[in-house]
PDB file of N, CA, C, O and CB in Angstrom:
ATOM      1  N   UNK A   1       5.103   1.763  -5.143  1.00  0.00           N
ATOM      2  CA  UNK A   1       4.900   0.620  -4.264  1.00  0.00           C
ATOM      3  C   UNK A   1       3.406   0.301  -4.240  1.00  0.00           C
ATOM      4  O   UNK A   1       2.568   1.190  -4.391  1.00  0.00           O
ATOM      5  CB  UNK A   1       5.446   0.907  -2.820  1.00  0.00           C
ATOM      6  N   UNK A   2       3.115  -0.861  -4.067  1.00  0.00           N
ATOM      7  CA  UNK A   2       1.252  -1.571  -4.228  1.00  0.00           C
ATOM      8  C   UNK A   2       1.428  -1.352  -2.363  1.00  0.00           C
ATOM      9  O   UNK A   2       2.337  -1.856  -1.703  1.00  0.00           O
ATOM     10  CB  UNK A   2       0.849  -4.101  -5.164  1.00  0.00           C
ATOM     11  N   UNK A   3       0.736  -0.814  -2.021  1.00  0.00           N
ATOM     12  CA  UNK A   3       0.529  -0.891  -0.622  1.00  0.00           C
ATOM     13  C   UNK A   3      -0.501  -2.157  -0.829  1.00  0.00           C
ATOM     14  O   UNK A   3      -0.023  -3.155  -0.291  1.00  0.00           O
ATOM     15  CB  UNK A   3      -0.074   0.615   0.179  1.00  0.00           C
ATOM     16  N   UNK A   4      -1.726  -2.404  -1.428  1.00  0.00           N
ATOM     17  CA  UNK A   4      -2.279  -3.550  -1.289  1.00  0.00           C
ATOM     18  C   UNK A   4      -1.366  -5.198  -1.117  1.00  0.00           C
ATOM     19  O   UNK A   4      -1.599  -6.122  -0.338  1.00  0.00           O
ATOM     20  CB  UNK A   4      -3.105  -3.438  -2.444  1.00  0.00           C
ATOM     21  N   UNK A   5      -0.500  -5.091  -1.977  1.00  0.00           N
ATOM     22  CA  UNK A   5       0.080  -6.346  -2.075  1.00  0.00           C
ATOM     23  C   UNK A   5       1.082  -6.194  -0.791  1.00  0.00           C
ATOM     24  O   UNK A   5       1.202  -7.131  -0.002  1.00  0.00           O
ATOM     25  CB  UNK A   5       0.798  -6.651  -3.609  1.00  0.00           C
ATOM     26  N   UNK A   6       1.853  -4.869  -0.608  1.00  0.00           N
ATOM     27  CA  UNK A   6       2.705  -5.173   1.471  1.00  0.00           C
ATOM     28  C   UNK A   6       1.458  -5.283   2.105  1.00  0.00           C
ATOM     29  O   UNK A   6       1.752  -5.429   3.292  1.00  0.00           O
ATOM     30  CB  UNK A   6       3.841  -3.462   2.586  1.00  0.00           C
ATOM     31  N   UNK A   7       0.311  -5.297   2.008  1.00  0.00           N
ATOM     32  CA  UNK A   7      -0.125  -5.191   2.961  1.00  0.00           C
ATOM     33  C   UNK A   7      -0.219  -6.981   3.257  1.00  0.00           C
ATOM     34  O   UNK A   7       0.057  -7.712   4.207  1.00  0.00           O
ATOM     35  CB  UNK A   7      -1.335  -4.185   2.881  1.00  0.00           C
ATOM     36  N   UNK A   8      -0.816  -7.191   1.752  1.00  0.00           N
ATOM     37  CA  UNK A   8      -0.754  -8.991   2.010  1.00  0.00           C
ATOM     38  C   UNK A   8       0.302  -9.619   2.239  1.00  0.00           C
ATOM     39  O   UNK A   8       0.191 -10.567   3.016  1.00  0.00           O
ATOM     40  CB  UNK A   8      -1.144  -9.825   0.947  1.00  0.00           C
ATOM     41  N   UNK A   9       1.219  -9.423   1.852  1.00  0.00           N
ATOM     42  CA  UNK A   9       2.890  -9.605   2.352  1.00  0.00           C
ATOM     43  C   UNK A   9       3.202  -9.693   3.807  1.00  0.00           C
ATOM     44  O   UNK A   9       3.745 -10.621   4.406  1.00  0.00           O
ATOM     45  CB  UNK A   9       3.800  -8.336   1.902  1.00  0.00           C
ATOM     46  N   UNK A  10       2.768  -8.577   4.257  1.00  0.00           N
ATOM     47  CA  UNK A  10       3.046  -8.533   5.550  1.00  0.00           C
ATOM     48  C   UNK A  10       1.924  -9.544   6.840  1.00  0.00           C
ATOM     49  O   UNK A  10       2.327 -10.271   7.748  1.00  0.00           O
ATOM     50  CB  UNK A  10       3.015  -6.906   5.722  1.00  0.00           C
ATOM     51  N   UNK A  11       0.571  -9.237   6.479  1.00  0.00           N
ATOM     52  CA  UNK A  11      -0.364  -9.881   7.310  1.00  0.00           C
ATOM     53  C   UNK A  11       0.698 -11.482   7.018  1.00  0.00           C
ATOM     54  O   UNK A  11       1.158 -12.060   8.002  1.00  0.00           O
ATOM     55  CB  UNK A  11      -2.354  -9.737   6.669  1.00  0.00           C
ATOM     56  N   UNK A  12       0.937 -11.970   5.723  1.00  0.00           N
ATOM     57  CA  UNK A  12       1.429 -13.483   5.474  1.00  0.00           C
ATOM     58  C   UNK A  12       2.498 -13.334   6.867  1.00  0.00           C
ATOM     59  O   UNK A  12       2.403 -13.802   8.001  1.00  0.00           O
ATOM     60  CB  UNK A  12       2.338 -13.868   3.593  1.00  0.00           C
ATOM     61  N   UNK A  13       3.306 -12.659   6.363  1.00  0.00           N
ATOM     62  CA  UNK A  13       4.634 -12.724   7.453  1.00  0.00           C
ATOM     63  C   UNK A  13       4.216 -13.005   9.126  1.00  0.00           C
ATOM     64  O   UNK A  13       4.801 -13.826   9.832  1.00  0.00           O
ATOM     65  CB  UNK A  13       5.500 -11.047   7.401  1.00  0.00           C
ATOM     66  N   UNK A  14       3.084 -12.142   9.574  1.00  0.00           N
ATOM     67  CA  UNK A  14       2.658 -11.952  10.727  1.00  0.00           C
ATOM     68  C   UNK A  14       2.291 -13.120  11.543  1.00  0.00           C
ATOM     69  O   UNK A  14       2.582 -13.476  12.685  1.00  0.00           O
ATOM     70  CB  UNK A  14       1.739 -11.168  10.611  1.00  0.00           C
ATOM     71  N   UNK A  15       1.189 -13.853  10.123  1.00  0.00           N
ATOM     72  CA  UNK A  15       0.685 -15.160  10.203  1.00  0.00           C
ATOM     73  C   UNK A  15       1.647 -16.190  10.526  1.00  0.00           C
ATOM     74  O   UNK A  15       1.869 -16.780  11.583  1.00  0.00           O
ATOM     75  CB  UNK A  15       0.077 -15.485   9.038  1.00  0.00           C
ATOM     76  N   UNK A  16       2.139 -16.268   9.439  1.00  0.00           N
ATOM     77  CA  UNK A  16       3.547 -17.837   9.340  1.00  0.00           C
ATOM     78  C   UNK A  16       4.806 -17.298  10.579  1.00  0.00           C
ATOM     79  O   UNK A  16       5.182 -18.207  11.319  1.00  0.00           O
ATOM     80  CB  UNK A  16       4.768 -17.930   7.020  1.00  0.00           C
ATOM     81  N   UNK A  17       5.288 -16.243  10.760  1.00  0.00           N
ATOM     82  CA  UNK A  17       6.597 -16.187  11.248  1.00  0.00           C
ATOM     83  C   UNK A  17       6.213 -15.399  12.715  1.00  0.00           C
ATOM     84  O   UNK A  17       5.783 -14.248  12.804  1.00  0.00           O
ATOM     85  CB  UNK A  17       7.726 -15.353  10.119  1.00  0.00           C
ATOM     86  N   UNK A  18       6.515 -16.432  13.944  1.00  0.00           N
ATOM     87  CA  UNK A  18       5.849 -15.963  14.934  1.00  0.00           C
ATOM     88  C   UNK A  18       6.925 -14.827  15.729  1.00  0.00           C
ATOM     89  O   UNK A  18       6.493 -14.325  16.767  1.00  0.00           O
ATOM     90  CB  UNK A  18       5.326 -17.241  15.801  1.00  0.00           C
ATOM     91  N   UNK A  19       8.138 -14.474  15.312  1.00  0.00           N
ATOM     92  CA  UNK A  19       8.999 -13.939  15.321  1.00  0.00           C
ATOM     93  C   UNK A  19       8.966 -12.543  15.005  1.00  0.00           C
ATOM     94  O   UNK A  19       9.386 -11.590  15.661  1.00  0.00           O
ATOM     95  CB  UNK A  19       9.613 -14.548  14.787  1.00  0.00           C
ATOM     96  N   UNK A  20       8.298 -12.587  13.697  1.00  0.00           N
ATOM     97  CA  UNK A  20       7.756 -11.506  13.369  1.00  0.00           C
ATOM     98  C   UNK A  20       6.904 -10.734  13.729  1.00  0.00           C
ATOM     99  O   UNK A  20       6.897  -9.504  13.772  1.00  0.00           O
ATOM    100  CB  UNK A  20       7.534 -11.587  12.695  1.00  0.00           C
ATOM    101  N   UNK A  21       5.672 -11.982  14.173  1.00  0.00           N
ATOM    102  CA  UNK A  21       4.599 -11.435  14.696  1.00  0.00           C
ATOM    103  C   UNK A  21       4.898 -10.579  15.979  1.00  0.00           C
ATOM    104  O   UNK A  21       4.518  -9.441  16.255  1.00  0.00           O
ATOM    105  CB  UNK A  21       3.680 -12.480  14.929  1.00  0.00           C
ATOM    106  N   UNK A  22       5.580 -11.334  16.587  1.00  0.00           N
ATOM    107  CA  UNK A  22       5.880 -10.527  18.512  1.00  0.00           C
ATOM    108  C   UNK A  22       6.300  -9.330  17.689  1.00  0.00           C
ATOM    109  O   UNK A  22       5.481  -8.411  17.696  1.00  0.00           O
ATOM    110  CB  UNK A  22       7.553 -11.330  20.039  1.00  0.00           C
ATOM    111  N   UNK A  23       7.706  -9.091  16.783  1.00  0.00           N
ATOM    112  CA  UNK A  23       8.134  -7.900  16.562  1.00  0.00           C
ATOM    113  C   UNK A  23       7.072  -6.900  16.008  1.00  0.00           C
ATOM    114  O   UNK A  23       7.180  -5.828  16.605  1.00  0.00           O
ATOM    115  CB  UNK A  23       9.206  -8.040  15.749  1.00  0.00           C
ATOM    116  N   UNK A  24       6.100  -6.886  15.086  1.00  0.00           N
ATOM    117  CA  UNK A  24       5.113  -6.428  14.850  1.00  0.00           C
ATOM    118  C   UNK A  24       3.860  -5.976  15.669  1.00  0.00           C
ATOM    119  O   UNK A  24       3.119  -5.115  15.195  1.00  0.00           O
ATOM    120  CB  UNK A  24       4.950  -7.056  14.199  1.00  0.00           C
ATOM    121  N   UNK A  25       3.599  -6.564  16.940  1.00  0.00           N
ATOM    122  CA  UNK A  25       3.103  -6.280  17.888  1.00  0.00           C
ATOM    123  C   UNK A  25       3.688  -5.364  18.756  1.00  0.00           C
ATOM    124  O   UNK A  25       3.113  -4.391  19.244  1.00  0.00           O
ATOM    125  CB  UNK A  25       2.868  -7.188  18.318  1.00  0.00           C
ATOM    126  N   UNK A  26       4.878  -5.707  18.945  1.00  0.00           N
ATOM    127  CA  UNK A  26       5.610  -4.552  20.060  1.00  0.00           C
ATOM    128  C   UNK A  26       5.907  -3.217  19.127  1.00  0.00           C
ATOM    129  O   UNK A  26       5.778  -2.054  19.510  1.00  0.00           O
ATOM    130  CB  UNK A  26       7.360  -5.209  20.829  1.00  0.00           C
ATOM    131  N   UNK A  27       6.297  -3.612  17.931  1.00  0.00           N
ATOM    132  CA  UNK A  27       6.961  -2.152  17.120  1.00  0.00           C
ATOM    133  C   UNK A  27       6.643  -2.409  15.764  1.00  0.00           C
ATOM    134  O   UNK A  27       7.516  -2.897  15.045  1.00  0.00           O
ATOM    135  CB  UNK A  27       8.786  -1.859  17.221  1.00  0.00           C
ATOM    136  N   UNK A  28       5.344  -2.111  15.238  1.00  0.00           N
ATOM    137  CA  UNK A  28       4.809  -2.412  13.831  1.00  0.00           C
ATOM    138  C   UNK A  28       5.409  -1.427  12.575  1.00  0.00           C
ATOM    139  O   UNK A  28       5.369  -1.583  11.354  1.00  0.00           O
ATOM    140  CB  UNK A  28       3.153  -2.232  13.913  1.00  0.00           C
ATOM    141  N   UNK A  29       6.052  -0.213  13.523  1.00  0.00           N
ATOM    142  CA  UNK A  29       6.647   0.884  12.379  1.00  0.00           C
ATOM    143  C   UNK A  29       7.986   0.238  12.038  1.00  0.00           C
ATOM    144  O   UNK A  29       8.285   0.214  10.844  1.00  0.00           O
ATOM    145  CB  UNK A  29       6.910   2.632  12.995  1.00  0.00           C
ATOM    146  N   UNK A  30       9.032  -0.414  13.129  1.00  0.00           N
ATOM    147  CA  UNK A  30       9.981  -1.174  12.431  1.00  0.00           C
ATOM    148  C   UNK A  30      10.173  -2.425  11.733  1.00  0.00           C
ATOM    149  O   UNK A  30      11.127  -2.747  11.024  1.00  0.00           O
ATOM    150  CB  UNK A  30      10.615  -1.238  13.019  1.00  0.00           C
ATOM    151  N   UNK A  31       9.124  -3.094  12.032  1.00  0.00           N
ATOM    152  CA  UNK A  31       8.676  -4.413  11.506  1.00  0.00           C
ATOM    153  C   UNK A  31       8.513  -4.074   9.960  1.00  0.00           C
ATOM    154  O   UNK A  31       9.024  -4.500   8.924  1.00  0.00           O
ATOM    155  CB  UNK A  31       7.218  -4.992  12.257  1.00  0.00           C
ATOM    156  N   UNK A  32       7.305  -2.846  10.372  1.00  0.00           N
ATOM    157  CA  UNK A  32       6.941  -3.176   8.482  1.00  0.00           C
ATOM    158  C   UNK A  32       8.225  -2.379   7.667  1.00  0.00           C
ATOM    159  O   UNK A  32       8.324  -2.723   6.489  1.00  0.00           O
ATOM    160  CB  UNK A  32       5.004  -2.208   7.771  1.00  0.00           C
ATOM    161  N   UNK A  33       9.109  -1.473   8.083  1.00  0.00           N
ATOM    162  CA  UNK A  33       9.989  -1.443   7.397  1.00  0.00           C
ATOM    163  C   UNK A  33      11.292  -2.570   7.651  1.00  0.00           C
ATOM    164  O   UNK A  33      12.347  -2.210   7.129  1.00  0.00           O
ATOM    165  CB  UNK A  33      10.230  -0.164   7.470  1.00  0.00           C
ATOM    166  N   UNK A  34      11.315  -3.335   8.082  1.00  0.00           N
ATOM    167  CA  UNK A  34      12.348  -4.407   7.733  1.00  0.00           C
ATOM    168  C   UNK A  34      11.913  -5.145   6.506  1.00  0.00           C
ATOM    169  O   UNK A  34      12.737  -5.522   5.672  1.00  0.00           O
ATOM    170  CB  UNK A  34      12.554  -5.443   8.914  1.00  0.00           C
ATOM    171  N   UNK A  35      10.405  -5.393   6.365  1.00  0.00           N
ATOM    172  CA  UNK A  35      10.219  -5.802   5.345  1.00  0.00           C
ATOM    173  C   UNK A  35       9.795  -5.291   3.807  1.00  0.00           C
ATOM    174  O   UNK A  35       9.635  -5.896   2.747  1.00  0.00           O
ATOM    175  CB  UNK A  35       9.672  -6.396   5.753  1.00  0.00           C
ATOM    176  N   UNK A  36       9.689  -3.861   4.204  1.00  0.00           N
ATOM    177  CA  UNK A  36       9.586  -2.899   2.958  1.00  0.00           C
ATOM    178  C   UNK A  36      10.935  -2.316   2.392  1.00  0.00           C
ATOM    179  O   UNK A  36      11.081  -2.006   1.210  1.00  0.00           O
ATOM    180  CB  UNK A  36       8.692  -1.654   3.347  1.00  0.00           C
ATOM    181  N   UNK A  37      11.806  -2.212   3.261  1.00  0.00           N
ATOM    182  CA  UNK A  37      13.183  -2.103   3.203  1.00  0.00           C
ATOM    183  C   UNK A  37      13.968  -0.908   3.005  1.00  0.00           C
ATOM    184  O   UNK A  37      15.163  -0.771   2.743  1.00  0.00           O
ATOM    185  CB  UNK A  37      13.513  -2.819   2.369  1.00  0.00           C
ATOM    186  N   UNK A  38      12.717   0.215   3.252  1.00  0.00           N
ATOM    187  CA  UNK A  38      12.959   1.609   3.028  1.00  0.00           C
ATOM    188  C   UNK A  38      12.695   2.251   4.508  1.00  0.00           C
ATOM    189  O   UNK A  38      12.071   1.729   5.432  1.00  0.00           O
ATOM    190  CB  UNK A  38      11.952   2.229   1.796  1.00  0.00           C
ATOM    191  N   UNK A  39      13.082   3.013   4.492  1.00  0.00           N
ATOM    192  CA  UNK A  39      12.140   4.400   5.482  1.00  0.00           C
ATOM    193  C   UNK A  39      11.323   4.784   5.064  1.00  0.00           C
ATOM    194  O   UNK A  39      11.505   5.375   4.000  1.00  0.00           O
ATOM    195  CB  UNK A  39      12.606   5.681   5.821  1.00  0.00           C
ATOM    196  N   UNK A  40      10.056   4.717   5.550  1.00  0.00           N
ATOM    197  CA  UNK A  40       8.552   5.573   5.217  1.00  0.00           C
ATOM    198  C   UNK A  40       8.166   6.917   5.893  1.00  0.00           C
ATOM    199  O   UNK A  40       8.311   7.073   7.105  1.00  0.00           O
ATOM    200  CB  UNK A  40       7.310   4.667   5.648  1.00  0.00           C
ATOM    201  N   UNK A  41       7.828   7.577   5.336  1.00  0.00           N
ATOM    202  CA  UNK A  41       7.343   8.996   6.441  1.00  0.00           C
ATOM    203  C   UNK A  41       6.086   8.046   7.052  1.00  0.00           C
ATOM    204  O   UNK A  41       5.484   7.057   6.634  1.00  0.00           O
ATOM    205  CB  UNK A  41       6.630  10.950   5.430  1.00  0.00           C
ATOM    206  N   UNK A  42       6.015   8.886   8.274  1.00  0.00           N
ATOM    207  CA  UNK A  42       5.108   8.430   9.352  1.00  0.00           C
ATOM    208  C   UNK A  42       3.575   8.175   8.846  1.00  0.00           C
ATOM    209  O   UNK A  42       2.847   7.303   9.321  1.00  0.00           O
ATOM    210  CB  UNK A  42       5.128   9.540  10.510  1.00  0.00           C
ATOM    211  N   UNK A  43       3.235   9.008   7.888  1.00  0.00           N
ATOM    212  CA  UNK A  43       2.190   8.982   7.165  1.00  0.00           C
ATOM    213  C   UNK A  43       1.650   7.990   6.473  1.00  0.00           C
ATOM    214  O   UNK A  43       0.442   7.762   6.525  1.00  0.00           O
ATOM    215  CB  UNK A  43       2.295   9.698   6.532  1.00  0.00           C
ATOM    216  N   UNK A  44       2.420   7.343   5.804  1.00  0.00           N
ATOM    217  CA  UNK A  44       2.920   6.261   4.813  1.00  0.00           C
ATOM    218  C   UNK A  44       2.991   4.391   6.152  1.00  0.00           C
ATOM    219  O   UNK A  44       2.497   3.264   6.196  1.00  0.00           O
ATOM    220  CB  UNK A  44       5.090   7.089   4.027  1.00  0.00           C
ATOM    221  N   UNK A  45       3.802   5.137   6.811  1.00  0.00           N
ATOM    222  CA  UNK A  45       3.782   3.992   7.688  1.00  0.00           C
ATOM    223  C   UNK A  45       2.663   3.320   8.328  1.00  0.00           C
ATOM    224  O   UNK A  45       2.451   2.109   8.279  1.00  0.00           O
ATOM    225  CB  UNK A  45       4.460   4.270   8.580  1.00  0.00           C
ATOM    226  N   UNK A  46       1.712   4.502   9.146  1.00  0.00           N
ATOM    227  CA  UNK A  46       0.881   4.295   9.763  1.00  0.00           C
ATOM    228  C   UNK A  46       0.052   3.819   8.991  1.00  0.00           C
ATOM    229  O   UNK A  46      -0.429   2.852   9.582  1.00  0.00           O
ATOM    230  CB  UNK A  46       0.592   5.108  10.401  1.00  0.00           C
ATOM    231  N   UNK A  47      -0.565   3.955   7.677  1.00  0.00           N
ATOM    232  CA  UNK A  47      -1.437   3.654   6.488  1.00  0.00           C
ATOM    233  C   UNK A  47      -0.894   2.034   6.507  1.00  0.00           C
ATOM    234  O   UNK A  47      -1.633   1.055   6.397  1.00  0.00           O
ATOM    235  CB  UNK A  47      -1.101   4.725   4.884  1.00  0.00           C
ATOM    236  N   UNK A  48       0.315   2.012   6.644  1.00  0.00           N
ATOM    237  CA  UNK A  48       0.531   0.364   5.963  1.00  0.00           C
ATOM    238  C   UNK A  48      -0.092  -0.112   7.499  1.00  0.00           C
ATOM    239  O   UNK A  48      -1.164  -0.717   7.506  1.00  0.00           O
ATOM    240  CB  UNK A  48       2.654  -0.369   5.405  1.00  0.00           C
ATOM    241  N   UNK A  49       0.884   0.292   9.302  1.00  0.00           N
ATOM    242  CA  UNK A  49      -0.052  -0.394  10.181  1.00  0.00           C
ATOM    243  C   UNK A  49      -1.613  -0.669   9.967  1.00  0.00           C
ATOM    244  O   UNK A  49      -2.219  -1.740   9.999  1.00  0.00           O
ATOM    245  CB  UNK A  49       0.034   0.283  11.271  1.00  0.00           C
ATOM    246  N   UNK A  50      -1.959   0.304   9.796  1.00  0.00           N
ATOM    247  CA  UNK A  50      -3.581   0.158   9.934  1.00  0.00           C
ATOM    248  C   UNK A  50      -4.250  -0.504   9.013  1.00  0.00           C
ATOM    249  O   UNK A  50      -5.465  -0.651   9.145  1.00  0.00           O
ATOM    250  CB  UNK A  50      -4.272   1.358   9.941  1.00  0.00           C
ATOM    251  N   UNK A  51      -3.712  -0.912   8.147  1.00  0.00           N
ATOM    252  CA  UNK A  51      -3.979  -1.629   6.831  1.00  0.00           C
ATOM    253  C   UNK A  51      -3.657  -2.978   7.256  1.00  0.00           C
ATOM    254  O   UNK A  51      -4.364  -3.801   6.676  1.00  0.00           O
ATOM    255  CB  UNK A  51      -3.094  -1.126   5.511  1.00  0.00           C
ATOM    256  N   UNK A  52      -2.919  -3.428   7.981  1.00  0.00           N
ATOM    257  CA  UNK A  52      -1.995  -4.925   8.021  1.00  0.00           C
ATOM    258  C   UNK A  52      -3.254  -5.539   9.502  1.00  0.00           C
ATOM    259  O   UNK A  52      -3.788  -6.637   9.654  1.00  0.00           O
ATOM    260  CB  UNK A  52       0.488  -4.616   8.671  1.00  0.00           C
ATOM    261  N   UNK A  53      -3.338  -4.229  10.372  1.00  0.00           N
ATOM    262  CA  UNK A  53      -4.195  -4.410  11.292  1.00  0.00           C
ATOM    263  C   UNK A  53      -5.911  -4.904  11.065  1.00  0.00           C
ATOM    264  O   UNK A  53      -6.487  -5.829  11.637  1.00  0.00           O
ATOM    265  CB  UNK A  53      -4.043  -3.211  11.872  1.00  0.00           C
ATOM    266  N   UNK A  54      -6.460  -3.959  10.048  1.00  0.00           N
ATOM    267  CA  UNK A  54      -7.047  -4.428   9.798  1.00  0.00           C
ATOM    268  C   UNK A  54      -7.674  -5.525   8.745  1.00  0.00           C
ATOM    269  O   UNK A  54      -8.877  -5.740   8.601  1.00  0.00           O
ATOM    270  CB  UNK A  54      -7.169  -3.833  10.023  1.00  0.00           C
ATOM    271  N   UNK A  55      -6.396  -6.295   7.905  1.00  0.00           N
ATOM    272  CA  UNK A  55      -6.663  -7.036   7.628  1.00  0.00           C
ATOM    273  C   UNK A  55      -6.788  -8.395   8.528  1.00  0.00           C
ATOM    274  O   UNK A  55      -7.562  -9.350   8.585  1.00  0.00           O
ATOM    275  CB  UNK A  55      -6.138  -6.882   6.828  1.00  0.00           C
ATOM    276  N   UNK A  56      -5.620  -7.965   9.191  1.00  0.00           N
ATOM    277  CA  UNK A  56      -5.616  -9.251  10.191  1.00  0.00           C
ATOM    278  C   UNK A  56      -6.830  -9.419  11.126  1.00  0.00           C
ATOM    279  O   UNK A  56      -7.013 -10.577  11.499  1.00  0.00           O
ATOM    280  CB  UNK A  56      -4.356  -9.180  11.164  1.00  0.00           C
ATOM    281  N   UNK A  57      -7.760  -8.420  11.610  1.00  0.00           N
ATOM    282  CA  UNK A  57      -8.852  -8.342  12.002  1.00  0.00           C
ATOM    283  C   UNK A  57     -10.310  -8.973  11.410  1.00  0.00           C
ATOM    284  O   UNK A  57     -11.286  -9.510  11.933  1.00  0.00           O
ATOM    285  CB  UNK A  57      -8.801  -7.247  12.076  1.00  0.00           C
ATOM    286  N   UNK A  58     -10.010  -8.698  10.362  1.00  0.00           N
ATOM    287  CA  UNK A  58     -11.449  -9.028   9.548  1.00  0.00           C
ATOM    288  C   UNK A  58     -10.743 -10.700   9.254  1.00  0.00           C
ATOM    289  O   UNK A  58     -11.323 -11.502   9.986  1.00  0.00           O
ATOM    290  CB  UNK A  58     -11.912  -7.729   7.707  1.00  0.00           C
ATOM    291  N   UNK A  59      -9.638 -11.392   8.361  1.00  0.00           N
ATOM    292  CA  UNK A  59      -9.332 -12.559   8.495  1.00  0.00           C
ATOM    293  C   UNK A  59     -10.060 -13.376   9.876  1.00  0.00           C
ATOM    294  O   UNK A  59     -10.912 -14.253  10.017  1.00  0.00           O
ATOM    295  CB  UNK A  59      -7.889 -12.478   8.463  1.00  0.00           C
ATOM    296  N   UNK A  60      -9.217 -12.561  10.764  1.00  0.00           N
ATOM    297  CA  UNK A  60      -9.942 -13.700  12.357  1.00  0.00           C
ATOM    298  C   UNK A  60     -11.458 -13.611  12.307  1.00  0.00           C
ATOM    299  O   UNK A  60     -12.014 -14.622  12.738  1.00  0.00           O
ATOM    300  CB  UNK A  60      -9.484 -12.967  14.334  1.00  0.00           C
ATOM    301  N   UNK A  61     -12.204 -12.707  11.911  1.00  0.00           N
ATOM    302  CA  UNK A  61     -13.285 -12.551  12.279  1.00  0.00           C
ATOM    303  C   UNK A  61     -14.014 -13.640  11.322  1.00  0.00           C
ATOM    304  O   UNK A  61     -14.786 -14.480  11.785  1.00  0.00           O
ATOM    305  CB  UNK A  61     -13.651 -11.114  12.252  1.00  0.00           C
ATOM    306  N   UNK A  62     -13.690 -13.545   9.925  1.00  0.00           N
ATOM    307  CA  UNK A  62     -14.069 -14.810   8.746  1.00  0.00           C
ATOM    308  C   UNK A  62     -13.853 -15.867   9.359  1.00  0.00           C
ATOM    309  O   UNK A  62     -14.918 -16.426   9.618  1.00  0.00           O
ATOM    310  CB  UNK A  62     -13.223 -14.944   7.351  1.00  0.00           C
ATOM    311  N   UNK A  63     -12.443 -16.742   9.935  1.00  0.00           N
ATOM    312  CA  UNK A  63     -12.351 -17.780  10.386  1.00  0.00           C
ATOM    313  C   UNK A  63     -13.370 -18.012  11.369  1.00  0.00           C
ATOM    314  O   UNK A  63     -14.096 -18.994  11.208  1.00  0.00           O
ATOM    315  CB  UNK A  63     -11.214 -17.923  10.740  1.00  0.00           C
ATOM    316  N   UNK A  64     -13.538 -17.277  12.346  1.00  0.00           N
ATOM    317  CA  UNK A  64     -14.534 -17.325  13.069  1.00  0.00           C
ATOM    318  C   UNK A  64     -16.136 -17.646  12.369  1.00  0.00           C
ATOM    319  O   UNK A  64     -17.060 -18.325  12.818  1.00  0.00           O
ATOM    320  CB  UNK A  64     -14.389 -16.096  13.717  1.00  0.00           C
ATOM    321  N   UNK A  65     -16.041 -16.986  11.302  1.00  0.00           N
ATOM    322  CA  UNK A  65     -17.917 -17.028  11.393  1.00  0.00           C
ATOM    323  C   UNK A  65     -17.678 -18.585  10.266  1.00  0.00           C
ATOM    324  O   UNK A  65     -18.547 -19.455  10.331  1.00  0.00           O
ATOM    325  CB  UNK A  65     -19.222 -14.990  10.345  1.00  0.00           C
ATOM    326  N   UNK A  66     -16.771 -18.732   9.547  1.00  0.00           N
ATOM    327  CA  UNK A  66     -16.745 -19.849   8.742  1.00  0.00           C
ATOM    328  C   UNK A  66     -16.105 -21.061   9.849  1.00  0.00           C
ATOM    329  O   UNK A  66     -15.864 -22.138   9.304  1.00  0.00           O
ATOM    330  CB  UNK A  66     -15.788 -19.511   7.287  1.00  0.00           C
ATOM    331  N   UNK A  67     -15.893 -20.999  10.930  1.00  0.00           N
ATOM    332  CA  UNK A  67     -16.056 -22.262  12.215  1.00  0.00           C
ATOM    333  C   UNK A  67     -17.646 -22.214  12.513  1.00  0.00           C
ATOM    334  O   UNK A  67     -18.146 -23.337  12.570  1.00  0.00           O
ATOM    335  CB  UNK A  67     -15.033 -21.843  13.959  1.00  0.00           C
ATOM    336  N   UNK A  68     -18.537 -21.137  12.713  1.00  0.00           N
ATOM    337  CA  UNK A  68     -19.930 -20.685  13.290  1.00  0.00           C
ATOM    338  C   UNK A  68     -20.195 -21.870  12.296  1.00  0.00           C
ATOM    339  O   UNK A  68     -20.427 -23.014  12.684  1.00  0.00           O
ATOM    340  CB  UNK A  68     -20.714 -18.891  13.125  1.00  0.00           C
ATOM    341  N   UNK A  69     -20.145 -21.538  11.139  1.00  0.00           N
ATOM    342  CA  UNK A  69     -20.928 -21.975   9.301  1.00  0.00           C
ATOM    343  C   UNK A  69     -21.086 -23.886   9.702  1.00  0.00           C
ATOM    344  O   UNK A  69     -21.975 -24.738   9.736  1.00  0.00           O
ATOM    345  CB  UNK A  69     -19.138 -21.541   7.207  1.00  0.00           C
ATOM    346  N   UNK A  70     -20.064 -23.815   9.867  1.00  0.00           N
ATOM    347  CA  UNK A  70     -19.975 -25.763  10.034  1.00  0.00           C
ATOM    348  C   UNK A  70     -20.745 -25.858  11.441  1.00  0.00           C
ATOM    349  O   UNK A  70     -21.110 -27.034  11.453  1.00  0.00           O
ATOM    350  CB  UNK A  70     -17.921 -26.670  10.247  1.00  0.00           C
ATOM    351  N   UNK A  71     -21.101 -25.386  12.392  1.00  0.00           N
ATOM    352  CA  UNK A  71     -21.954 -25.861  13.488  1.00  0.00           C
ATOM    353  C   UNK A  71     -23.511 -25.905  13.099  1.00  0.00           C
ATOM    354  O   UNK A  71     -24.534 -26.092  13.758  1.00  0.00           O
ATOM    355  CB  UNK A  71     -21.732 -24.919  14.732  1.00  0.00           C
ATOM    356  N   UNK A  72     -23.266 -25.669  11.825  1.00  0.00           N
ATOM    357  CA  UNK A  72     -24.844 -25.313  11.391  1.00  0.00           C
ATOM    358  C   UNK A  72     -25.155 -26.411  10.022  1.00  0.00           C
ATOM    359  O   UNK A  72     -26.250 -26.402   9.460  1.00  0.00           O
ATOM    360  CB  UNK A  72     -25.010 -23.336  10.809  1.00  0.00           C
TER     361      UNK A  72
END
């Protein structure tokens, strides 16, 4: 499995499907396996949360400084 590419998979899902998103917020270990479609050991799982988390983190933070960029 590319954990890089679920990871982009999933942040997409999080983004576009707000359905998802709530489910991913309340319970990110079943979320990301509905869409990986396996059982992960906890190990495995948490790597994909923290991965999906922090992509979605640094994204907002870009949008942010590229809104800053145009005030300037």
């Amino acid at each position: 499995m590319d954990i890089k590419a679920k990871i982009e998979e999933i942040v997409a899902k999080v983004k576009n499907d707000k359905e998802f998103s709530s489910k991913f917020m309340s319970d990110p270990a079943s979320a990301i396996e509905s869409v990986v479609g396996i059982n992960l050991p906890n190990d495995q799982i948490n790597a994909l949360i923290d991965g999906v988390k922090a992509k979605i983190s640094l994204d907002k933070a870009g949008d942010m400084l590229g809104s800053l960029k145009k005030l300037f």
